[in-house]
C-alpha positions as CSV (number, residue, x, y, z in Angstrom):
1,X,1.2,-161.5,3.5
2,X,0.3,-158.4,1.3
3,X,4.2,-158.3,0.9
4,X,4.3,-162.2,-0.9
5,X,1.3,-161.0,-2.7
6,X,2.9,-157.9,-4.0
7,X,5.2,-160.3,-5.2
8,X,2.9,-163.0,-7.3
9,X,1.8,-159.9,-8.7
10,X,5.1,-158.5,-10.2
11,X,5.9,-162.4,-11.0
12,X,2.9,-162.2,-13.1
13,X,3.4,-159.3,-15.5
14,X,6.6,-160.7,-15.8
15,X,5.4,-163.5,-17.3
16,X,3.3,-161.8,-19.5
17,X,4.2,-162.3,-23.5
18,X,6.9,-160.0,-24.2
19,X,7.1,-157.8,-21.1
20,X,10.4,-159.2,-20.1
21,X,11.4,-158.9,-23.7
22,X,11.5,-154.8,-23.6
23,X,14.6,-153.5,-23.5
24,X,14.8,-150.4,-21.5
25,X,14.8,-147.3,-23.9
26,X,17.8,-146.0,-24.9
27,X,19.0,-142.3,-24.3
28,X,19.4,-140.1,-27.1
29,X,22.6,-140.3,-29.0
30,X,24.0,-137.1,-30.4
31,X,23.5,-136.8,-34.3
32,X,26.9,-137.4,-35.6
33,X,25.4,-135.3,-39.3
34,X,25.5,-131.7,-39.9
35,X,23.4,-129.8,-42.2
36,X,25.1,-129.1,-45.4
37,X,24.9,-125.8,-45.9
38,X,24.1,-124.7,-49.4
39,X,26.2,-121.4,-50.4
40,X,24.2,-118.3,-51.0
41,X,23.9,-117.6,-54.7
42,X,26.5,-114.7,-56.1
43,X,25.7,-111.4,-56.0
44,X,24.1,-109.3,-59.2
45,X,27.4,-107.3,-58.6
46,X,29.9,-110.5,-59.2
47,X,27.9,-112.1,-62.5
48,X,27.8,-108.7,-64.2
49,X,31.5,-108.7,-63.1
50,X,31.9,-112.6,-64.2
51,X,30.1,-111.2,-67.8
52,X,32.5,-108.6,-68.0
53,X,35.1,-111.1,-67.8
54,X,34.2,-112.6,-70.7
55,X,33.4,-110.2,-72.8
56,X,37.5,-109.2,-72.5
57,X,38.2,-112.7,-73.2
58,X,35.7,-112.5,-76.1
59,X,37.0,-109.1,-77.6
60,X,40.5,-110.5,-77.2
61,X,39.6,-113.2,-78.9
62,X,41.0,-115.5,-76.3
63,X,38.1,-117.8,-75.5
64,X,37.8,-120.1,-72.1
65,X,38.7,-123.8,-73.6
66,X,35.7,-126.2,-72.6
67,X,35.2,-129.9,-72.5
68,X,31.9,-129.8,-74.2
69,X,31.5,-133.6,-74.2
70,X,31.6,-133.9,-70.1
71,X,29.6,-130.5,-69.9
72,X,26.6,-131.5,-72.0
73,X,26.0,-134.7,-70.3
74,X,26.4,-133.2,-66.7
75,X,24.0,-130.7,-67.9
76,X,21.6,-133.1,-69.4
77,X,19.0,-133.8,-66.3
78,X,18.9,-129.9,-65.4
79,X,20.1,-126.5,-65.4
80,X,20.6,-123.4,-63.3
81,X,21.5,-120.3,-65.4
82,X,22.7,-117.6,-63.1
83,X,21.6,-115.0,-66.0
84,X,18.8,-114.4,-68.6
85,X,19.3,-112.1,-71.6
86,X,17.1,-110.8,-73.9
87,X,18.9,-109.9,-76.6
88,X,18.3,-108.6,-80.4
89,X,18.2,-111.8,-83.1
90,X,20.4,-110.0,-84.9
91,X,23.0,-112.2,-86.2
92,X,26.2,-110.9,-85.3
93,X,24.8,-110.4,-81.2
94,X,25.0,-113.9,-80.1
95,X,25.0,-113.7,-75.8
96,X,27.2,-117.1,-75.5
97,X,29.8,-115.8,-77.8
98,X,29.9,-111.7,-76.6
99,X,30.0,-113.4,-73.1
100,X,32.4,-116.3,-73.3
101,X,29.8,-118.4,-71.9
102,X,29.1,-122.1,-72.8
103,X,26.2,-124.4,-72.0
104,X,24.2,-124.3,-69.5
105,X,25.5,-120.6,-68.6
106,X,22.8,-118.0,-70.3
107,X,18.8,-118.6,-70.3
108,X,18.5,-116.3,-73.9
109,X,15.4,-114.8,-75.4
110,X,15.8,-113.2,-78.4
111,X,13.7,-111.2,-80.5
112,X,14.2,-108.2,-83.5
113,X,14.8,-105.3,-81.3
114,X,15.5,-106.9,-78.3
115,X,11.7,-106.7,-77.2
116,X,9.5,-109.3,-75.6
117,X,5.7,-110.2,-76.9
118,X,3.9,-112.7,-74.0
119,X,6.0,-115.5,-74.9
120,X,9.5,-113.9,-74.4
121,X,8.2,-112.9,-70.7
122,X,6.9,-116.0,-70.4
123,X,10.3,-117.5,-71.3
124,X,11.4,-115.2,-68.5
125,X,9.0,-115.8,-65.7
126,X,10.0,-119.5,-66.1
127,X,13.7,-118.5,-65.8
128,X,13.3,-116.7,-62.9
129,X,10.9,-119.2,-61.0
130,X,11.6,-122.2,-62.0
131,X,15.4,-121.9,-62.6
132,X,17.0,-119.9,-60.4
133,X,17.8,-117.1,-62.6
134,X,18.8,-114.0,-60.7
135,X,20.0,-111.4,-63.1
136,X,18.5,-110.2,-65.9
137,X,20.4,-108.4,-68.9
138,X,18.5,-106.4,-71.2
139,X,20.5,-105.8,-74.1
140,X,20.1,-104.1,-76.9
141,X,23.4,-103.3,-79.9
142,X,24.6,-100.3,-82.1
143,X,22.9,-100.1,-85.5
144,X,20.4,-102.4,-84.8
145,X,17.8,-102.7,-87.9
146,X,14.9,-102.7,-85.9
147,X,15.1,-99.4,-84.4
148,X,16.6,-97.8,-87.6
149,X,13.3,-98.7,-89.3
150,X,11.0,-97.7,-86.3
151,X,13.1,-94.4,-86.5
152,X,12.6,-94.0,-90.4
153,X,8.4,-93.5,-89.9
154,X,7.8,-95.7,-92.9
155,X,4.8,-98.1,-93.4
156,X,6.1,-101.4,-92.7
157,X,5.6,-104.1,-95.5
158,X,3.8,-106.8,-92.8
159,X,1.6,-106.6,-90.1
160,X,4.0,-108.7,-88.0
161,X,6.9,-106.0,-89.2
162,X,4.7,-103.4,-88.0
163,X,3.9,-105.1,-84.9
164,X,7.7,-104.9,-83.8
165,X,8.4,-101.0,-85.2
166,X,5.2,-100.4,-82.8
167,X,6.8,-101.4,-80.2
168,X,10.0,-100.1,-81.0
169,X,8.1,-96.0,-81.7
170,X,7.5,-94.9,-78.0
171,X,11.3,-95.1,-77.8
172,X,12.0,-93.7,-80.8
173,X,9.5,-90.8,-80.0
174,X,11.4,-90.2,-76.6
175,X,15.4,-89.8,-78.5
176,X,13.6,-87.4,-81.2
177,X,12.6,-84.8,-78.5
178,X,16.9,-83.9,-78.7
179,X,18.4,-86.0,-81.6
180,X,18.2,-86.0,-85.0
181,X,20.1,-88.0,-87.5
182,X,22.3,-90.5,-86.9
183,X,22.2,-89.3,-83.1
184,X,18.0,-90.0,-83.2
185,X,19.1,-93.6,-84.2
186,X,21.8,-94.1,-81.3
187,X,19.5,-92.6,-79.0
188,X,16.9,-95.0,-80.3
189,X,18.4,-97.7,-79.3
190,X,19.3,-96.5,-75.7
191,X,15.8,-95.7,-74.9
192,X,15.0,-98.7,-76.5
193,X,16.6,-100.9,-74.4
194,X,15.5,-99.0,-71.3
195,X,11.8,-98.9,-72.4
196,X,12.2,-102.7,-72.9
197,X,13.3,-103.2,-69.8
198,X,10.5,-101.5,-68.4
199,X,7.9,-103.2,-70.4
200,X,9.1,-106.6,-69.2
201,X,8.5,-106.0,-65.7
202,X,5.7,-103.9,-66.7
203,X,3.6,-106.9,-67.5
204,X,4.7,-109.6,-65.2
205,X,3.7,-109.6,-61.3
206,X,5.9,-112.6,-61.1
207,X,8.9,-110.5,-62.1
208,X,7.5,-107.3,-60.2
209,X,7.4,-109.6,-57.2
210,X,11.2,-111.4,-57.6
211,X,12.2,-107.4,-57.7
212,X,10.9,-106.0,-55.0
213,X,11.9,-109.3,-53.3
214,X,16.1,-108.8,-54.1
215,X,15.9,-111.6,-56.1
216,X,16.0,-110.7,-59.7
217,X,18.1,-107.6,-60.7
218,X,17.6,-106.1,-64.4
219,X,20.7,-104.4,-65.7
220,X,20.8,-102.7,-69.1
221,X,23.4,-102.8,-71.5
222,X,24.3,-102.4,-75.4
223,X,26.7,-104.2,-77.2
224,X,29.0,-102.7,-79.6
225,X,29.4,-104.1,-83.1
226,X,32.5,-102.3,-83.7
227,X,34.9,-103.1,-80.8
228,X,33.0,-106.3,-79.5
229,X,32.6,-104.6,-76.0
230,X,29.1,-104.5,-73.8
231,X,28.5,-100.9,-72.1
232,X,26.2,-101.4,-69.1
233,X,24.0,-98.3,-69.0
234,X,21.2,-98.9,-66.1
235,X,24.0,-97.3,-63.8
236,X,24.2,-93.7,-65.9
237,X,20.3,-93.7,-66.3
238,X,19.4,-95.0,-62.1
């Protein structure tokens, strides 16, 4: 008796709405999709080495051809630079060319004297955080105008040309303790470029932070107007 009523019951759930619809629960299948791995970003070492390149191909005069057409509208929902420069406005230093780079390649700031104000770190910090920039080139040029007025200790004729030669003066105060002439004005620069370097990081804890983290690396680096060639000089001076 309890047997048959053991069965009734069972009979009974059976019939309930949808229990004999349930499909016993599959075992887990295997995922047939693997991660895509995303490859690490180049070393510091192999874009300054990539910039090199092109600054051969630039001073030969033998230019990378480019399909600017296709490249502008793959570029045209985003961009990754690799590499920020802050550079001199100076019109004969122009970073794409001295580079052989093309759009979508360099993240430039660019000021008289190769100096940044808040908006040129700024311009930076969003580089760095929000692009994916990884390097950044400091870069400064022979006979640059800037310096050569900082270094001549006249009155400049504007507050906002004074402004810039302010800047400019603790460098120019640092090559006068062994150079004189010509030599102040070389040295000038060189200090320049390393004291603007400095000041960059200086006044941005984002930047300090993406340093001390390995993910931005500052190099240094003037260009000469003469032969066309960039001399990196962080690695003399560190």
């Amino acid at each position: 008796m309890k047997r048959l009523f053991a069965s009734f019951a069972i009979l009974a759930l059976l019939a309930l709405p949808g229990f004999a619809q349930q499909p016993a629960a599959a075992p887990p299948q295997p995922s047939t999709h693997h991660a895509v791995k995303t490859p690490p970003p180049p070393s510091a070492d192999a874009i300054w080495a990539d910039l090199m390149e092109g600054n051969k191909r630039f001073m030969a005069g033998k230019p990378k051809a480019r399909q600017l057409v296709s490249l502008r509208a793959s570029l045209a929902s985003s961009q990754h630079p690799n590499v920020i420069v802050l550079a001199c406005s100076d019109s004969r230093v122009a970073p794409e060319l001295v580079f052989d780079k093309s759009l979508g390649e360099l993240f430039v700031v660019r000021s008289a004297g190769n100096i940044a104000d808040a908006i040129g770190v700024g311009s930076i910090e969003y580089a760095v955080e929000h692009l994916g920039s990884s390097v950044l080139v400091v870069m400064g040029h022979t006979k640059c105008g800037a310096v050569t007025a900082a270094c001549s200790g006249e009155k400049m004729p504007s507050a906002s040309l004074q402004t810039i030669v302010d800047k400019i003066n603790p460098a120019v105060a640092i090559a006068a303790k062994s150079a004189k002439g010509n030599e102040l004005i070389e040295d000038a620069i060189v200090q320049n470029v390393h004291r603007s370097a400095q000041d960059v990081l200086a006044s941005s804890e984002i930047l300090q932070h993406f340093v001390a983290d390995g993910k931005l690396k500052v190099i240094e680096a003037e260009y000469q107007l003469d032969s066309g060639a960039v001399v990196r000089l962080d690695k003399a001076q560190r």
